[in-house]
N, C-alpha and C positions, 0 to 999 in steps of 0.2 A: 457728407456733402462733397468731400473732395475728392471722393473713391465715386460718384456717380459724376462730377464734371469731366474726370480723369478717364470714366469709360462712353463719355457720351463724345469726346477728344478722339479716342482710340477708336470708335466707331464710326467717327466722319473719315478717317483717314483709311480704315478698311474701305470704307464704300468708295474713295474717291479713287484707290489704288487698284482693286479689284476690275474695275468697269473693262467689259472686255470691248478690243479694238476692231473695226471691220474699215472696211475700204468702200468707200460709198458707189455705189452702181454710177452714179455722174457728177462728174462736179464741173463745173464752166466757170470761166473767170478771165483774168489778164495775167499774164506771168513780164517782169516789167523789168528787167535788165540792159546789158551794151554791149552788142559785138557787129564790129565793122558796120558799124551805123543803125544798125537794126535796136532799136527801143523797146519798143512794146508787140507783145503779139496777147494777140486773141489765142487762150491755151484751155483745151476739152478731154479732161478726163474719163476714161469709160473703164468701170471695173468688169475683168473678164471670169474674173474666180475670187478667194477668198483673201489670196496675198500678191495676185498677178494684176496690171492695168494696161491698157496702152492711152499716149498720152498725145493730142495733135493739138500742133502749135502751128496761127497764122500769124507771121510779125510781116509788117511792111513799113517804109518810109517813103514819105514824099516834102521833101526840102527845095531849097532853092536850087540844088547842085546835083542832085539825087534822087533818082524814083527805085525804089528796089520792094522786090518781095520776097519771102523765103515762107514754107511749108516743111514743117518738123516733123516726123512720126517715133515715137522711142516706147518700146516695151520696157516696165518694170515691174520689178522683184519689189513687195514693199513688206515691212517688218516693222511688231511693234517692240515697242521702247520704254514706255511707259505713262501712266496718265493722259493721254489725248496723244502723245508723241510717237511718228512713226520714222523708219530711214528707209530712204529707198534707194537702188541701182538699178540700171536701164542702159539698153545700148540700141541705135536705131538709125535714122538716117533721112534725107531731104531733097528737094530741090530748088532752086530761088533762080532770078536773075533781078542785075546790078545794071542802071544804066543811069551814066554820069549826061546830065543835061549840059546844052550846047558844044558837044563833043563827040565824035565819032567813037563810045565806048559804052558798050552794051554787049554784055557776057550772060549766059547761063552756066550754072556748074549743077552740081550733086555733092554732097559730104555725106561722111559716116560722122556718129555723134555716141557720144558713152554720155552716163548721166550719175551722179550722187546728187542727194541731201535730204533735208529733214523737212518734215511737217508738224504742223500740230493743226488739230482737228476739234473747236469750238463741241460742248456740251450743248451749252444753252443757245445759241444759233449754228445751224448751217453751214460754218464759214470755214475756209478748211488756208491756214498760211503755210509759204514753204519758201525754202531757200537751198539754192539747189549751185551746180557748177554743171554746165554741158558743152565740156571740148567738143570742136568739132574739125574733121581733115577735110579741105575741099579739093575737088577736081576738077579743074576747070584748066582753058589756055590762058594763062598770061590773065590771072585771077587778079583780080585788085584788091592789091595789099596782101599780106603771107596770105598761105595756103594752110593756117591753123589759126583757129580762136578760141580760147577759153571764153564764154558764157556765162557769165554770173547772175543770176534774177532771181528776184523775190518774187513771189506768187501768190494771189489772192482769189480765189473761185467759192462758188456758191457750190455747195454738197445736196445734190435731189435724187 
């Protein structure tokens, strides 16, 4: 009895280790972090090959002080890891503009953006989490606030 519980053990763990990983042709969702004011963006993944995606992110604000937009593009490299788990790197680039209400200050810039981090990728639903870091260098005149932001967001998109 304990040489068949001990290979029926050994057997869910082959099959849960084995599963091989793909990179979903779309996933859509929110990717939810904080840099220089930007919250939430609308983030669309498209797989273009078997370990390659490109990734667009729309984040906007509108506050009491603040109306800004920015649009992200970032190709990645994505790699598995194991069990659901993938890492990925990416380097890409943007454009947004920043304009501070009741003030004569309204910029557009461009940055370049590199990108690491990790996913996991739900079995039993569609859902695909990540946690990512996307520095970004801006160029712009007399940019508001440094000319660099690290980007830190967590990510939650549906896999179709």
């Amino acid at each position: 009895m304990k040489k068949i519980i001990l290979s029926a053990f050994m057997l869910m763990g082959l099959a849960f280790s084995t599963q091989a990983q793909e990179i979903s042709k779309n996933a859509l969702g929110l990717r939810l972090g904080d840099n220089d004011g930007f919250g939430g963006e609308i983030s669309y993944q498209r797989g273009l090959s078997d370990n390659n995606r490109l990734e667009l992110d729309l984040g906007w604000r509108n506050s009491n002080n603040v109306d800004a937009f920015k649009l992200t593009g970032v190709y990645q490299w994505v790699w598995n890891i194991d069990g659901g788990f993938n890492w990925y790197a990416g380097v890409g680039g943007g454009v947004g503009n920043w304009a501070v209400k009741n003030a004569d200050y309204d910029k557009t810039f461009a940055f370049v953006a590199g990108n690491l981090g990790i996913e996991y990728n739900f079995d039993e639903v569609p859902i695909q989490l990540s946690l990512d870091i996307r520095p970004e260098l801006y160029f712009a005149d007399n940019y508001y606030g440094d000319n660099f932001g690290p980007d830190l967001a967590l990510g939650i998109r549906y896999r179709f």
